[in-house]
NUDRENSE-465662 format. One record per residue (C-alpha): x, z, y; residue in one letter. Coordinates in Angstrom, 3 decimals. Layout:
# residues N
<r x="X" z="Z" y="Y" residuo="a"/>
...
# end
This chain:
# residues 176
<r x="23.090" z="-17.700" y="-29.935" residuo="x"/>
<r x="20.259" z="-15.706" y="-31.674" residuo="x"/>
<r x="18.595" z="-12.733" y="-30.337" residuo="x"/>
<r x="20.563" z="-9.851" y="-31.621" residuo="x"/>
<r x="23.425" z="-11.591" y="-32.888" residuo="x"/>
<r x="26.833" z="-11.074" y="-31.013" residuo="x"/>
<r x="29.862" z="-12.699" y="-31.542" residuo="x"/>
<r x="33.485" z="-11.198" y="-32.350" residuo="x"/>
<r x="35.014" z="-12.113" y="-29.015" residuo="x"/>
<r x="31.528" z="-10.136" y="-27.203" residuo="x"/>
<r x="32.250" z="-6.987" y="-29.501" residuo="x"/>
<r x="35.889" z="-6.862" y="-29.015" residuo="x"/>
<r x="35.608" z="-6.601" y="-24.892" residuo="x"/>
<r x="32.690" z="-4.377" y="-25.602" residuo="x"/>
<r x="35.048" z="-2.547" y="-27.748" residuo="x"/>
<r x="38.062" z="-2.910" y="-24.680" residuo="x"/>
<r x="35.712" z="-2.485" y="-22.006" residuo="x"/>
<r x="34.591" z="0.675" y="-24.000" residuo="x"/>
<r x="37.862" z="2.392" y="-24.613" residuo="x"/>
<r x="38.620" z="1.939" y="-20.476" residuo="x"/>
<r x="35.623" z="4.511" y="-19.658" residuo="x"/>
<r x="33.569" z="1.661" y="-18.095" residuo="x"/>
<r x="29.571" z="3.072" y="-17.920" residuo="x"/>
<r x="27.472" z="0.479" y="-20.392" residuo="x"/>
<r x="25.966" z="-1.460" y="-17.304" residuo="x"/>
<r x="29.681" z="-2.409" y="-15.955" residuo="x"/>
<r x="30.503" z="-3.565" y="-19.878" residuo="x"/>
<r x="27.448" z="-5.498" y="-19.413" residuo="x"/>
<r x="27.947" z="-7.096" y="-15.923" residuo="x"/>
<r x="31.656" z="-7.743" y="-17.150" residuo="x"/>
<r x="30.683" z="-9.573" y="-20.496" residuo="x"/>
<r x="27.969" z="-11.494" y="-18.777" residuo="x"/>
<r x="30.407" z="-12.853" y="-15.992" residuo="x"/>
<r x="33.333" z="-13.528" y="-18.638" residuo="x"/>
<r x="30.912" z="-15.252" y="-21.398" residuo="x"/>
<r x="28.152" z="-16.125" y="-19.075" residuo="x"/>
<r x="25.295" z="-14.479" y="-21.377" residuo="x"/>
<r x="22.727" z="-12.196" y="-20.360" residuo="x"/>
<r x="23.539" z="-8.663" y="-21.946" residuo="x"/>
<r x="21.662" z="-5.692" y="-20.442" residuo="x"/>
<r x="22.871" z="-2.124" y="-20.211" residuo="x"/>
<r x="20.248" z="-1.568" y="-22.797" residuo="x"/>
<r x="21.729" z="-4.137" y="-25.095" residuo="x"/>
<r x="25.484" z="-2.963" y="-24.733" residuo="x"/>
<r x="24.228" z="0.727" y="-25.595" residuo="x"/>
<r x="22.674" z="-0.730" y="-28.934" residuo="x"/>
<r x="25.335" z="-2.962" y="-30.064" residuo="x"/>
<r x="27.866" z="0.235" y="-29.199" residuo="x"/>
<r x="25.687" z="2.469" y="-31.829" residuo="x"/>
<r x="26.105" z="-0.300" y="-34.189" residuo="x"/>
<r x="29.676" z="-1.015" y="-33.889" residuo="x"/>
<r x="30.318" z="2.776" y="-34.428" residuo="x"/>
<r x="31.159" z="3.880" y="-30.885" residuo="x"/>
<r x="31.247" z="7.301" y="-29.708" residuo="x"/>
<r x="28.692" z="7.556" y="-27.107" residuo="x"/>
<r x="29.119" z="10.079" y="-24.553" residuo="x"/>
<r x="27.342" z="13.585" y="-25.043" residuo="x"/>
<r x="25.463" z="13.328" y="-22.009" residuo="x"/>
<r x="23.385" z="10.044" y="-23.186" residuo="x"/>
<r x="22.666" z="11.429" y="-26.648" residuo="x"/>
<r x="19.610" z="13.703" y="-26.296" residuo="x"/>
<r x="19.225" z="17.300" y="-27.751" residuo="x"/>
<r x="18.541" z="18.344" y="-30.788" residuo="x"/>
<r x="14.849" z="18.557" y="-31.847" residuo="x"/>
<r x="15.163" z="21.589" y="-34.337" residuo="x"/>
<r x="15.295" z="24.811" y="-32.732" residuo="x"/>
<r x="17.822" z="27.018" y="-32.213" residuo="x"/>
<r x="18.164" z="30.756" y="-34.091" residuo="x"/>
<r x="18.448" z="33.769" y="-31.982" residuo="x"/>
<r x="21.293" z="33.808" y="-30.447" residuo="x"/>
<r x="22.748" z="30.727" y="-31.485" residuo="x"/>
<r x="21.169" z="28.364" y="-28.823" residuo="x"/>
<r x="23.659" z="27.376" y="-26.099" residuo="x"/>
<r x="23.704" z="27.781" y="-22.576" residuo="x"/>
<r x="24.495" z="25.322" y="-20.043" residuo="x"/>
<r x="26.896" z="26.270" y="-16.798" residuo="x"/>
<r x="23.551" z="25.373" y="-14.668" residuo="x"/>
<r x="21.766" z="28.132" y="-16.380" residuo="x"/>
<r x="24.227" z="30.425" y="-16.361" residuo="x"/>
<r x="24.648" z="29.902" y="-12.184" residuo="x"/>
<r x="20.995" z="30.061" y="-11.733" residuo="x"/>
<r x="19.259" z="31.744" y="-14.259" residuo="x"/>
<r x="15.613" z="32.609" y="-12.490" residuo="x"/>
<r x="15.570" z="29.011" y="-11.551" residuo="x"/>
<r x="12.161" z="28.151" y="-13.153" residuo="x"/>
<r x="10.742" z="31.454" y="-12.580" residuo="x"/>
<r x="8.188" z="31.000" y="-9.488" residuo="x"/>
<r x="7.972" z="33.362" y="-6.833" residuo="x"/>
<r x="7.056" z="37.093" y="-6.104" residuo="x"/>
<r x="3.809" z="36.313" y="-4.595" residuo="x"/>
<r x="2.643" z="33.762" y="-7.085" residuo="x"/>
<r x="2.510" z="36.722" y="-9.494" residuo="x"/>
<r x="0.346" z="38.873" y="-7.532" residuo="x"/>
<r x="-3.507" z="38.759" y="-8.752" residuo="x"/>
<r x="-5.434" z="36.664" y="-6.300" residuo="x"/>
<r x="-7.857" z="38.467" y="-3.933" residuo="x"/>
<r x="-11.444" z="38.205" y="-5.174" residuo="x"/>
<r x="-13.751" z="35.716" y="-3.314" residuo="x"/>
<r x="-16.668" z="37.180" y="-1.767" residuo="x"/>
<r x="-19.105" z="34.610" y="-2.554" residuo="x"/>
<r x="-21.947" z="33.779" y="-0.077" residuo="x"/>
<r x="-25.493" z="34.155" y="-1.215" residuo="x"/>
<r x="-28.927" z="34.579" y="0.078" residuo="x"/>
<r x="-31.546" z="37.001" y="-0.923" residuo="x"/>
<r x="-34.251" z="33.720" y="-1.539" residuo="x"/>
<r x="-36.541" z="33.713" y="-4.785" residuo="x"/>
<r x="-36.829" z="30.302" y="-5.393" residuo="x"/>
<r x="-39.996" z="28.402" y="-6.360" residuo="x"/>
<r x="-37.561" z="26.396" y="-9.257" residuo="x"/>
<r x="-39.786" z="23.099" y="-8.764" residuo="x"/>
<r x="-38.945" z="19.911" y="-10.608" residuo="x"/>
<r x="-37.909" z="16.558" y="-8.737" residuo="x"/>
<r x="-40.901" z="14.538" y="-9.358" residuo="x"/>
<r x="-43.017" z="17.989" y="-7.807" residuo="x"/>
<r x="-41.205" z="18.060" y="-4.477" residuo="x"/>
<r x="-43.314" z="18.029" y="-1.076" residuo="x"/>
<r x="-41.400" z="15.979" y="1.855" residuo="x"/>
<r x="-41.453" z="19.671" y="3.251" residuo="x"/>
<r x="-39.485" z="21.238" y="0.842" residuo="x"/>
<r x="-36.072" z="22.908" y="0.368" residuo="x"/>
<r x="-33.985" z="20.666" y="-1.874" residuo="x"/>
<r x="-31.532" z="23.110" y="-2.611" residuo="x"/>
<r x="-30.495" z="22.313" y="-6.214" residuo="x"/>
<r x="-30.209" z="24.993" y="-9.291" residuo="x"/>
<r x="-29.176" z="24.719" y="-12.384" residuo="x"/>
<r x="-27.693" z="21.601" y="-14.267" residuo="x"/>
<r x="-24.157" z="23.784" y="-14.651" residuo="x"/>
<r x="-24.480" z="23.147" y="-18.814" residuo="x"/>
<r x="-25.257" z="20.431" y="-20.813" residuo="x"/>
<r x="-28.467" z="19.468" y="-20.743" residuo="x"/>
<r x="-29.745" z="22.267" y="-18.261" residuo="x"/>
<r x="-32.036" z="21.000" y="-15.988" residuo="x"/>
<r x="-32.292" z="20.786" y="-12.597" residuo="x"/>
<r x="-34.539" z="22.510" y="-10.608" residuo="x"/>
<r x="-34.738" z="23.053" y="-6.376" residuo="x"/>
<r x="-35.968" z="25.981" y="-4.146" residuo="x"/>
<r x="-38.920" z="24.679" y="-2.993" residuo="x"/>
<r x="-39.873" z="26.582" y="0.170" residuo="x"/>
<r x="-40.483" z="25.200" y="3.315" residuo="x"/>
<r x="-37.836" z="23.625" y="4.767" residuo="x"/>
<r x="-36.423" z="23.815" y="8.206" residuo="x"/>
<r x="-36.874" z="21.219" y="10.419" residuo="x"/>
<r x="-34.025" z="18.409" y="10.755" residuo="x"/>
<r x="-32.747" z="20.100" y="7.647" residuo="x"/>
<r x="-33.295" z="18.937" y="3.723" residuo="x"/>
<r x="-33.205" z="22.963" y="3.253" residuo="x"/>
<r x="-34.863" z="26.290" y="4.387" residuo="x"/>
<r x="-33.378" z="28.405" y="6.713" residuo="x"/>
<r x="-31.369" z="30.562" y="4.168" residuo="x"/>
<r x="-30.193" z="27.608" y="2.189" residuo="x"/>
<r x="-28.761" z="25.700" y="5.503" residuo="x"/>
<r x="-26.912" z="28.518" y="6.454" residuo="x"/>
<r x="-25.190" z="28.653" y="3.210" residuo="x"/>
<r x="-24.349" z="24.577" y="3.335" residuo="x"/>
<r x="-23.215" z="24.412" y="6.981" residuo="x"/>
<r x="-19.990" z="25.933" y="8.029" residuo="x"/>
<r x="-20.112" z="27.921" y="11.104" residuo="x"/>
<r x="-18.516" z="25.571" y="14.062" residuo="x"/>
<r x="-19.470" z="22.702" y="11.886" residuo="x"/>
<r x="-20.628" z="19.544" y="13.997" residuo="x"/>
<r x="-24.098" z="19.669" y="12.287" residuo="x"/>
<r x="-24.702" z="23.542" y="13.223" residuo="x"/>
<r x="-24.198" z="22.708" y="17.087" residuo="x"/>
<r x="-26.614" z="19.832" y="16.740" residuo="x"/>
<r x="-29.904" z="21.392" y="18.317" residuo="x"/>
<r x="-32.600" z="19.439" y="16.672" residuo="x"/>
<r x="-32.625" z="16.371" y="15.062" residuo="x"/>
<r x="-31.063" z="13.325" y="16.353" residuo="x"/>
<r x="-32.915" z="10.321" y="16.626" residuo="x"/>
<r x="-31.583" z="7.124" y="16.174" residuo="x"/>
<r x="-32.851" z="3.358" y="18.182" residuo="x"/>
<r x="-32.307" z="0.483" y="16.434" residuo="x"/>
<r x="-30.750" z="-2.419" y="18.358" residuo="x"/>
<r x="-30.762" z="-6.111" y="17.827" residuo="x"/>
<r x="-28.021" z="-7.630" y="18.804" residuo="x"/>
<r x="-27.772" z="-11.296" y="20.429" residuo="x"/>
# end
């Protein structure tokens, strides 16, 4: 049997199996046990459109031109629910404004390549293309990459690292 090709006895139960209201993937399981072929649901909806079928109005998808005012239909589920899609009272309110945390530091804007060991790496710029990046510069604090006004704006208050005293020092250990 070639791909796409079915015989007269397969169309007529499709046609049968059609006209009792059986969905498309029953037609195919029945056709499949009673000819022993390998139909899919996708392959008894295409031979169905060929043989002329009426397919159900549910399958067939709408219509892609518009509708004029007043013309367009409504479906019962719209009609039961009509502010189904619309979101919520307090999604619509404006959003509070953020109070954004800053520090009052003038920073020394010093390239990479011109950074001491002690000092602040607190980045600026780089937000565009092509800006580059420059950091603050001043002294840093100790066990911190930043000064004092630049770790309080990185750290969290209750944060793990703001409880830490000092810096923690580390042993190395070979193992056995």
């Amino acid at each position: 049997m070639e791909p796409g090709h079915w015989p007269s006895e397969h169309s007529d139960a499709l046609r049968d199996y059609f006209l009792k209201g059986m969905s498309y993937a029953e037609i195919g399981r029945q056709i499949n046990a009673k000819f022993g072929t390998a139909y899919t649901r996708n392959a008894v909806i295409g031979r169905a459109k060929r043989l002329g079928l009426v397919i159900p109005e549910w399958i067939v998808s709408p219509s892609v031109a518009p509708y004029l005012p007043g013309e367009a239909p409504v479906s019962p589920r719209r009609a039961v629910h009509p502010n189904l899609n619309v979101p919520p009272k307090s999604a619509m309110k404006p959003a509070a404004r953020l109070k954004l945390r800053c520090v009052g530091v003038q920073p020394r804007l010093i390239q990479l390549v011109e950074l001491e060991p002690a000092d602040c790496r607190y980045p600026y710029g780089g937000d565009k293309e092509g800006e580059e990046i420059a950091f603050c510069g001043h002294p840093r604090q100790p066990g911190s990459s930043y000064c004092a006004p630049h770790a309080g704006l990185t750290r969290r208050s209750g944060a793990a690292s703001a409880r830490i005293p000092g810096p923690i020092v580390l042993k190395l250990v070979v193992a056995a």
